[in-house]
N, C-alpha and C positions, 0 to 999 in steps of 0.2 A: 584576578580575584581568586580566595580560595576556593579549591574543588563543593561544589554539593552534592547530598548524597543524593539514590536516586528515592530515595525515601521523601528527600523532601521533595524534589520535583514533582512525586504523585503528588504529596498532601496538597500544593503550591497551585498545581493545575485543575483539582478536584475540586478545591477551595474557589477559584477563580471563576471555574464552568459553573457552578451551584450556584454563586455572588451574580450569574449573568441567565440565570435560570433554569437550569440542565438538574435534572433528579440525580439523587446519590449514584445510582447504580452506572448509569450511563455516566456518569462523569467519573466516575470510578474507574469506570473499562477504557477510555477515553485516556486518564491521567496516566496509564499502568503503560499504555502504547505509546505515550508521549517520552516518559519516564526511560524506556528499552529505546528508542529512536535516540535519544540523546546519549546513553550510553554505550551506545553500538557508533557513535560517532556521526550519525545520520539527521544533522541538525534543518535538512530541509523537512524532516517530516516530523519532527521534535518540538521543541519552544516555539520555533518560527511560526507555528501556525495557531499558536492559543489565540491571540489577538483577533484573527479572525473565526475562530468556534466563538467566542464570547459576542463579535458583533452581530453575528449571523443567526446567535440565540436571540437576541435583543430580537431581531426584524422577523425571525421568525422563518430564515432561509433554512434552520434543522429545529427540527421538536427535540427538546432535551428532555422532555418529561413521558415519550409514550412507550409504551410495551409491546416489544416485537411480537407478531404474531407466528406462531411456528405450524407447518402441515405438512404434510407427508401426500403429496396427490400419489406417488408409486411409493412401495415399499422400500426402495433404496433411493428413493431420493426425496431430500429433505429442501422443503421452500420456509424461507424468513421473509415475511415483508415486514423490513423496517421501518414504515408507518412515518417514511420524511428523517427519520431518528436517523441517530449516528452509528456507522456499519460497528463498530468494537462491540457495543453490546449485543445488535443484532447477530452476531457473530458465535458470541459468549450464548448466548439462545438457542443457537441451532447447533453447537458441534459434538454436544451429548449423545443427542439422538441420530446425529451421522455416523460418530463413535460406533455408534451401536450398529446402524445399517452397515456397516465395508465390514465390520467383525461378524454379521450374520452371513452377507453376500458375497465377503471378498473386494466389492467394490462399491462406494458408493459416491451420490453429488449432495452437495450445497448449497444452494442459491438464493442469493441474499439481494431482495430485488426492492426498490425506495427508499435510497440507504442514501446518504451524504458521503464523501470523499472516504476513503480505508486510510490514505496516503502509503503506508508501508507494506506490502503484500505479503513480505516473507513472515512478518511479525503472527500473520494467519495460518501459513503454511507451516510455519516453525512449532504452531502448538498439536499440529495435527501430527507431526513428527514427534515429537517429545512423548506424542500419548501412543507412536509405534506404528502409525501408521505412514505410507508416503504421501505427502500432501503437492497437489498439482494447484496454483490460482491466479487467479486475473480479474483483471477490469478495467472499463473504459472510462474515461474522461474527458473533458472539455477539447471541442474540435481544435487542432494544432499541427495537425500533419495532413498532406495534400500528396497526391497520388505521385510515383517517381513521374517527374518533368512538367509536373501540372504547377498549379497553381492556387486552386481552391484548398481550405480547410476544407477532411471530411470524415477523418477519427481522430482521436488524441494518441498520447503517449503508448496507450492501452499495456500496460506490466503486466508481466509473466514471472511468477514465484514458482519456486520449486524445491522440497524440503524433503534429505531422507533419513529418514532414522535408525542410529547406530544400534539398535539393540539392546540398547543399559539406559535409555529414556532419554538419551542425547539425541544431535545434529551429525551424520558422517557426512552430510553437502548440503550445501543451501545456495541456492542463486535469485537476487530478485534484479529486472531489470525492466526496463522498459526495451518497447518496442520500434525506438528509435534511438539515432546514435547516443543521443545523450536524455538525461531527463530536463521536463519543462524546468524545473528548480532550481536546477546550474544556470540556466539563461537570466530567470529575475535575477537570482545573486550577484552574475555579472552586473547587469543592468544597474543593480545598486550600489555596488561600489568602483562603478567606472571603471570596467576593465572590458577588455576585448574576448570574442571568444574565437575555439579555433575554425578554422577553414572547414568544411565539411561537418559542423553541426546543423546548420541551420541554412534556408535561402531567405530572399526578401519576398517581398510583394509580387516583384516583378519575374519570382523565378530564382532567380543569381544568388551563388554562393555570395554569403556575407560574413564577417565578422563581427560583423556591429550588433551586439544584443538587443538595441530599440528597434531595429532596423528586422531581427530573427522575429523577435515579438508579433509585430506587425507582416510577419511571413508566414513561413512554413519550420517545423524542424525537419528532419531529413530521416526516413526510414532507415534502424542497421541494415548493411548489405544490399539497401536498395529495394529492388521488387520481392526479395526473402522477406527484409521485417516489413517490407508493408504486408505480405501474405500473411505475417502472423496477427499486424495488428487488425486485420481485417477478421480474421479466427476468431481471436479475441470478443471485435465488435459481436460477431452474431453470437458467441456464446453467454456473451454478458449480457447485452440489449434482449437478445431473443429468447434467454432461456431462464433470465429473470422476470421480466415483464417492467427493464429499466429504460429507459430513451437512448435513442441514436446519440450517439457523441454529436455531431449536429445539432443535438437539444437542448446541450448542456451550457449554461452563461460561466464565465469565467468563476473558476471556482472559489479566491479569495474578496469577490467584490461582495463587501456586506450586503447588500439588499438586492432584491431579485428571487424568481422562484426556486423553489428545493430543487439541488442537483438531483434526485433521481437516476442515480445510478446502480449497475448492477455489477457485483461480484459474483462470481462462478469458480469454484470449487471441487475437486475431486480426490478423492478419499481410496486408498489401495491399499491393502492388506498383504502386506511382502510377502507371510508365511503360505498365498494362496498357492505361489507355485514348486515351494517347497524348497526352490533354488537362490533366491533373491539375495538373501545375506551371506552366500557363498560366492556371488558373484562378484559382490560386492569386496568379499574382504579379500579376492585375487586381483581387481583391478586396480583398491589399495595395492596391493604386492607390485601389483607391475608398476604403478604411478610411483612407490620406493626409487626404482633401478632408476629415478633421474633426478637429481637434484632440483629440478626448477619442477618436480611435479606436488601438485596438491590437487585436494579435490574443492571445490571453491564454498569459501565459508569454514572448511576446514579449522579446526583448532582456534576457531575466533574469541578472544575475550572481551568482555562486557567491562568497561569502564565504572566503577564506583569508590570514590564518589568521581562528579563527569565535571570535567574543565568548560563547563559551561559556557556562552558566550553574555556576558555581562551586558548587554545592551537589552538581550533578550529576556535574561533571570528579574532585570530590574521591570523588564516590563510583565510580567509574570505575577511579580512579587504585587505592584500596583493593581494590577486586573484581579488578584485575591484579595484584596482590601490588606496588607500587610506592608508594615513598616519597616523598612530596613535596619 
Protein backbone atom coordinates (compact mmCIF):
# COMPACT_ATOMS: atom_id res chain seq x y z
CA UNK A 1 0.00 0.00 0.00
CA UNK A 2 1.08 3.71 -0.47
CA UNK A 3 3.13 5.17 2.43
CA UNK A 4 0.71 7.57 5.06
CA UNK A 5 1.65 10.36 6.32
CA UNK A 6 2.06 10.69 9.90
CA UNK A 7 -0.28 13.47 9.80
CA UNK A 8 -2.89 11.24 8.92
CA UNK A 9 -2.11 8.55 11.44
CA UNK A 10 -2.79 11.28 14.33
CA UNK A 11 -5.92 12.58 12.65
CA UNK A 12 -6.96 8.54 12.01
CA UNK A 13 -6.20 7.49 15.79
CA UNK A 14 -7.48 10.73 17.44
CA UNK A 15 -10.58 10.25 15.40
CA UNK A 16 -10.98 6.67 16.43
CA UNK A 17 -10.01 7.28 20.36
CA UNK A 18 -12.87 10.22 20.48
CA UNK A 19 -15.43 7.71 18.09
CA UNK A 20 -14.72 5.09 21.43
CA UNK A 21 -14.92 7.86 24.07
CA UNK A 22 -11.47 9.50 25.00
CA UNK A 23 -11.65 13.57 25.18
CA UNK A 24 -9.86 15.61 22.40
CA UNK A 25 -6.89 16.34 24.47
CA UNK A 26 -5.92 12.86 25.73
CA UNK A 27 -6.63 11.43 22.44
CA UNK A 28 -4.61 13.92 20.94
CA UNK A 29 -1.50 13.01 23.12
CA UNK A 30 -2.24 9.41 22.67
CA UNK A 31 -2.53 9.80 18.48
CA UNK A 32 0.89 12.05 18.47
CA UNK A 33 2.83 8.83 20.27
CA UNK A 34 1.19 6.41 18.16
CA UNK A 35 1.91 8.65 15.10
CA UNK A 36 6.20 8.91 16.25
CA UNK A 37 6.11 4.75 17.20
CA UNK A 38 5.08 4.11 13.57
CA UNK A 39 7.45 6.32 12.23
CA UNK A 40 10.32 5.31 14.24
CA UNK A 41 9.58 1.94 12.78
CA UNK A 42 8.25 0.72 16.26
CA UNK A 43 4.95 -0.85 15.19
CA UNK A 44 4.40 -2.90 18.41
CA UNK A 45 3.77 0.12 20.21
CA UNK A 46 2.21 2.02 17.16
CA UNK A 47 -1.18 0.91 15.26
CA UNK A 48 -1.08 -2.32 16.88
CA UNK A 49 -2.37 -1.32 19.86
CA UNK A 50 -5.42 1.30 18.85
CA UNK A 51 -7.78 -1.61 18.68
CA UNK A 52 -7.22 -2.16 22.10
CA UNK A 53 -7.13 1.77 23.67
CA UNK A 54 -10.71 1.77 21.82
CA UNK A 55 -12.00 -1.53 23.55
CA UNK A 56 -10.67 -0.67 26.81
CA UNK A 57 -12.43 2.77 26.47
CA UNK A 58 -15.69 1.11 25.76
CA UNK A 59 -15.46 -1.13 29.26
CA UNK A 60 -13.89 1.37 30.93
CA UNK A 61 -10.29 -0.48 31.65
CA UNK A 62 -8.82 3.64 30.86
CA UNK A 63 -10.85 7.02 31.54
CA UNK A 64 -10.40 8.90 28.32
CA UNK A 65 -12.18 11.85 29.53
CA UNK A 66 -10.44 12.81 32.96
CA UNK A 67 -7.89 15.51 33.97
CA UNK A 68 -4.66 14.71 35.41
CA UNK A 69 -4.12 16.01 38.64
CA UNK A 70 -0.55 17.62 39.10
CA UNK A 71 1.25 18.40 42.86
CA UNK A 72 4.45 18.87 43.82
CA UNK A 73 4.63 17.09 47.63
CA UNK A 74 8.75 18.34 47.40
CA UNK A 75 9.87 21.16 45.46
CA UNK A 76 11.75 19.18 42.93
CA UNK A 77 9.49 16.57 42.63
CA UNK A 78 6.63 16.51 40.58
CA UNK A 79 3.50 13.85 41.24
CA UNK A 80 0.69 13.20 38.20
CA UNK A 81 -2.10 10.99 39.12
CA UNK A 82 -3.48 10.05 36.02
CA UNK A 83 -6.87 9.35 37.44
CA UNK A 84 -7.10 5.58 35.49
CA UNK A 85 -6.27 8.11 32.27
CA UNK A 86 -3.76 7.38 29.65
CA UNK A 87 0.03 8.26 30.84
CA UNK A 88 0.64 10.54 27.25
CA UNK A 89 -1.42 13.28 28.58
CA UNK A 90 -0.71 12.62 32.17
CA UNK A 91 2.69 13.11 31.01
CA UNK A 92 1.94 16.21 28.73
CA UNK A 93 0.63 17.76 32.54
CA UNK A 94 3.38 17.30 34.50
CA UNK A 95 6.64 17.95 32.28
CA UNK A 96 6.29 21.88 32.36
CA UNK A 97 6.53 22.05 35.72
CA UNK A 98 9.51 19.47 36.14
CA UNK A 99 11.05 21.61 33.29
CA UNK A 100 11.06 24.12 35.60
CA UNK A 101 12.14 22.03 38.98
CA UNK A 102 15.85 20.33 37.25
CA UNK A 103 16.29 24.13 35.83
CA UNK A 104 15.70 25.57 39.36
CA UNK A 105 17.51 22.34 41.33
CA UNK A 106 19.67 20.96 38.77
CA UNK A 107 17.77 17.95 39.18
CA UNK A 108 14.64 16.86 39.29
CA UNK A 109 11.43 13.57 39.37
CA UNK A 110 8.26 12.87 37.66
CA UNK A 111 6.03 10.48 38.69
CA UNK A 112 3.09 9.60 36.91
CA UNK A 113 1.31 7.19 39.27
CA UNK A 114 -2.75 5.61 37.85
CA UNK A 115 -1.79 5.96 34.46
CA UNK A 116 -2.57 2.93 31.88
CA UNK A 117 0.29 1.39 29.65
CA UNK A 118 3.08 4.45 28.24
CA UNK A 119 4.01 1.44 25.82
CA UNK A 120 7.18 3.58 24.38
CA UNK A 121 9.40 5.06 27.06
CA UNK A 122 11.92 6.84 24.95
CA UNK A 123 9.07 8.78 23.16
CA UNK A 124 9.00 10.51 27.23
CA UNK A 125 12.49 10.72 27.73
CA UNK A 126 13.01 11.94 24.19
CA UNK A 127 10.89 15.11 24.97
CA UNK A 128 12.67 15.75 28.07
CA UNK A 129 15.91 15.85 25.93
CA UNK A 130 14.69 17.96 23.10
CA UNK A 131 13.67 20.65 25.88
CA UNK A 132 17.91 20.23 27.01
CA UNK A 133 17.46 18.28 29.73
CA UNK A 134 18.80 14.43 30.36
CA UNK A 135 15.91 12.29 30.65
CA UNK A 136 16.25 8.98 32.81
CA UNK A 137 12.48 6.57 32.72
CA UNK A 138 10.69 3.46 33.43
CA UNK A 139 7.97 1.31 34.32
CA UNK A 140 6.43 -1.71 35.17
CA UNK A 141 4.01 -3.93 33.68
CA UNK A 142 2.05 -7.03 33.65
CA UNK A 143 3.88 -9.86 35.70
CA UNK A 144 5.98 -11.91 32.71
CA UNK A 145 9.42 -12.55 34.22
CA UNK A 146 10.12 -14.98 37.20
CA UNK A 147 13.32 -14.85 39.14
CA UNK A 148 16.71 -16.47 37.14
CA UNK A 149 15.93 -20.38 37.68
CA UNK A 150 12.39 -19.96 39.19
CA UNK A 151 9.39 -20.28 37.91
CA UNK A 152 6.73 -17.89 39.18
CA UNK A 153 5.75 -14.58 37.43
CA UNK A 154 6.82 -11.65 39.60
CA UNK A 155 7.74 -8.32 37.53
CA UNK A 156 7.22 -7.55 33.82
CA UNK A 157 9.31 -6.43 31.11
CA UNK A 158 9.88 -3.17 33.30
CA UNK A 159 11.84 -0.64 30.44
CA UNK A 160 14.52 1.50 30.89
CA UNK A 161 14.76 4.85 28.58
CA UNK A 162 17.43 7.02 28.41
CA UNK A 163 17.66 10.45 26.38
CA UNK A 164 20.57 12.92 25.95
CA UNK A 165 20.50 16.04 24.54
CA UNK A 166 22.87 17.40 21.93
CA UNK A 167 22.66 21.05 22.72
CA UNK A 168 20.82 22.57 19.56
CA UNK A 169 17.31 20.77 20.97
CA UNK A 170 18.19 17.40 19.35
CA UNK A 171 18.95 13.64 20.58
CA UNK A 172 23.15 12.94 20.82
CA UNK A 173 21.74 9.11 22.40
CA UNK A 174 18.83 7.58 23.17
CA UNK A 175 18.32 3.82 24.32
CA UNK A 176 14.83 2.54 25.32
CA UNK A 177 14.76 -1.18 26.20
CA UNK A 178 13.41 -3.53 28.31
CA UNK A 179 14.67 -5.33 31.13
CA UNK A 180 14.60 -8.55 29.67
CA UNK A 181 16.25 -10.21 26.71
CA UNK A 182 13.67 -9.34 24.44
CA UNK A 183 10.26 -7.40 24.70
CA UNK A 184 6.92 -9.03 25.65
CA UNK A 185 5.78 -7.70 21.77
CA UNK A 186 8.35 -9.80 19.77
CA UNK A 187 6.62 -12.92 21.51
CA UNK A 188 2.74 -12.16 20.54
CA UNK A 189 4.14 -11.21 17.09
CA UNK A 190 5.74 -14.38 16.85
CA UNK A 191 2.79 -16.04 18.26
CA UNK A 192 0.79 -14.57 15.44
CA UNK A 193 2.21 -15.31 12.66
CA UNK A 194 3.56 -18.79 13.45
CA UNK A 195 6.95 -18.47 13.68
CA UNK A 196 9.55 -19.62 16.30
CA UNK A 197 11.51 -17.59 18.59
CA UNK A 198 15.17 -17.79 19.43
CA UNK A 199 16.71 -20.10 22.17
CA UNK A 200 17.32 -17.81 25.22
CA UNK A 201 14.28 -15.34 25.03
CA UNK A 202 12.00 -17.03 26.94
CA UNK A 203 11.41 -20.47 29.20
CA UNK A 204 8.24 -22.43 29.63
CA UNK A 205 6.08 -23.13 32.58
CA UNK A 206 8.18 -25.72 33.62
CA UNK A 207 11.45 -23.77 33.64
CA UNK A 208 13.09 -24.95 30.14
CA UNK A 209 14.39 -22.77 27.57
CA UNK A 210 11.78 -22.87 24.84
CA UNK A 211 11.27 -21.62 21.33
CA UNK A 212 7.73 -22.01 21.13
CA UNK A 213 6.09 -18.43 21.59
CA UNK A 214 2.59 -20.16 23.13
CA UNK A 215 4.65 -22.21 25.15
CA UNK A 216 7.12 -18.43 26.32
CA UNK A 217 3.45 -16.99 26.80
CA UNK A 218 2.54 -19.41 29.20
CA UNK A 219 6.15 -19.10 30.90
CA UNK A 220 8.57 -16.73 31.86
CA UNK A 221 10.71 -14.22 29.45
CA UNK A 222 14.29 -14.48 30.61
CA UNK A 223 16.05 -11.48 32.30
CA UNK A 224 19.12 -9.64 30.06
CA UNK A 225 22.30 -10.90 31.55
CA UNK A 226 20.44 -13.04 33.91
CA UNK A 227 20.60 -11.88 37.62
CA UNK A 228 22.00 -8.05 36.25
CA UNK A 229 18.44 -7.41 34.36
CA UNK A 230 16.54 -8.97 36.81
CA UNK A 231 18.41 -6.43 39.30
CA UNK A 232 17.33 -3.87 37.26
CA UNK A 233 13.93 -4.99 36.63
CA UNK A 234 13.48 -5.32 40.23
CA UNK A 235 14.95 -1.22 40.58
CA UNK A 236 12.64 -0.42 38.22
CA UNK A 237 9.57 -2.29 40.23
CA UNK A 238 10.26 -0.28 43.45
CA UNK A 239 10.83 2.81 41.70
CA UNK A 240 7.71 2.86 39.66
CA UNK A 241 5.21 0.79 42.15
CA UNK A 242 6.77 2.67 45.25
CA UNK A 243 7.31 6.06 44.32
CA UNK A 244 4.28 6.50 42.23
CA UNK A 245 1.56 4.88 44.52
CA UNK A 246 1.02 2.27 41.16
CA UNK A 247 0.55 -1.61 41.89
CA UNK A 248 3.07 -4.42 41.94
CA UNK A 249 3.50 -5.95 38.41
CA UNK A 250 1.87 -8.81 40.25
CA UNK A 251 -1.32 -6.69 40.04
CA UNK A 252 -1.33 -5.91 36.79
CA UNK A 253 -4.13 -8.18 34.38
CA UNK A 254 -2.74 -8.71 30.93
CA UNK A 255 -2.54 -5.44 29.44
CA UNK A 256 -4.34 -5.94 26.00
CA UNK A 257 -7.38 -7.91 27.26
CA UNK A 258 -10.48 -5.47 26.89
CA UNK A 259 -12.17 -5.80 30.11
CA UNK A 260 -10.82 -6.03 33.64
CA UNK A 261 -9.55 -3.36 36.00
CA UNK A 262 -7.35 -0.21 35.14
CA UNK A 263 -3.75 -1.28 34.75
CA UNK A 264 -2.64 1.11 37.41
CA UNK A 265 0.71 1.52 36.63
CA UNK A 266 3.54 3.77 37.53
CA UNK A 267 6.12 5.61 35.41
CA UNK A 268 9.08 7.29 37.14
CA UNK A 269 10.98 9.81 35.62
CA UNK A 270 14.20 11.91 36.23
CA UNK A 271 15.03 15.07 34.95
CA UNK A 272 19.05 16.39 35.02
CA UNK A 273 20.29 19.50 34.06
CA UNK A 274 23.78 18.78 31.94
CA UNK A 275 24.92 22.48 32.62
CA UNK A 276 24.78 21.58 36.50
CA UNK A 277 28.37 20.28 36.36
CA UNK A 278 29.71 22.56 34.03
CA UNK A 279 31.37 19.52 32.34
CA UNK A 280 28.63 17.33 30.68
CA UNK A 281 28.59 18.44 26.96
CA UNK A 282 32.37 18.41 26.96
CA UNK A 283 32.45 14.99 27.88
CA UNK A 284 30.24 14.17 25.76
CA UNK A 285 31.41 15.78 22.52
CA UNK A 286 35.20 13.72 23.31
CA UNK A 287 33.50 10.52 23.83
CA UNK A 288 31.87 11.40 20.40
CA UNK A 289 35.68 11.96 19.30
CA UNK A 290 36.73 8.70 20.60
CA UNK A 291 33.51 6.49 19.46
CA UNK A 292 34.85 8.49 15.53
CA UNK A 293 38.47 6.42 15.81
CA UNK A 294 36.08 3.07 15.05
CA UNK A 295 34.09 2.49 12.35
CA UNK A 296 31.43 0.39 14.06
CA UNK A 297 31.18 3.15 16.74
CA UNK A 298 27.95 5.18 17.37
CA UNK A 299 26.23 6.31 20.10
CA UNK A 300 22.71 4.38 20.19
CA UNK A 301 19.81 6.27 18.58
CA UNK A 302 22.39 8.30 17.13
CA UNK A 303 21.56 10.15 13.68
CA UNK A 304 17.99 8.27 13.71
CA UNK A 305 15.43 9.36 11.03
CA UNK A 306 11.76 9.38 11.35
CA UNK A 307 9.95 7.98 8.55
CA UNK A 308 7.26 10.12 6.83
CA UNK A 309 5.14 9.31 5.22
CA UNK A 310 5.46 5.51 7.29
CA UNK A 311 5.07 2.11 5.12
CA UNK A 312 2.50 1.31 7.46
CA UNK A 313 1.23 -2.24 7.87
CA UNK A 314 -2.10 -2.46 5.94
CA UNK A 315 -4.01 -4.91 8.00
CA UNK A 316 -3.48 -2.44 10.87
CA UNK A 317 -4.08 1.16 8.83
CA UNK A 318 -7.41 -0.75 7.59
CA UNK A 319 -8.13 -1.37 10.92
CA UNK A 320 -7.65 2.07 12.21
CA UNK A 321 -9.24 3.51 9.42
CA UNK A 322 -12.65 1.34 10.52
CA UNK A 323 -12.32 2.06 14.35
CA UNK A 324 -12.38 6.09 13.24
CA UNK A 325 -15.66 5.55 11.31
CA UNK A 326 -13.67 6.27 7.96
CA UNK A 327 -14.15 4.95 4.57
CA UNK A 328 -11.39 3.79 2.50
Amino acid sequence: MPGVSTAEIERTVQAALMAHGAGAFPAAEVARAVAQAEAAGNRICGLYYLESYCQQLRTGRVKGDVVPVVTAPRPAAIYVDALMGFAQPAFAYGLAPALDAARQFGIASLAVGHAHTCTALGYFTEQIARAGFIGLGMTNASPIVAPPGGKTRMIGTNPIAFSVPDGQGGLAMQFDQSTTTVALGKITMAKATGEAIPEGWAVDADGNPTTDPEAALAGSLVSTGGYKGWGFGLMVELLTAGLTGGVLSRDVKPLKAPEGPPHDLGQYYILIDPSTSGAFMDRLAQFEGLLAEDSAGRLPGQNRVLADPVDADPVAWAQAQELAGIAD
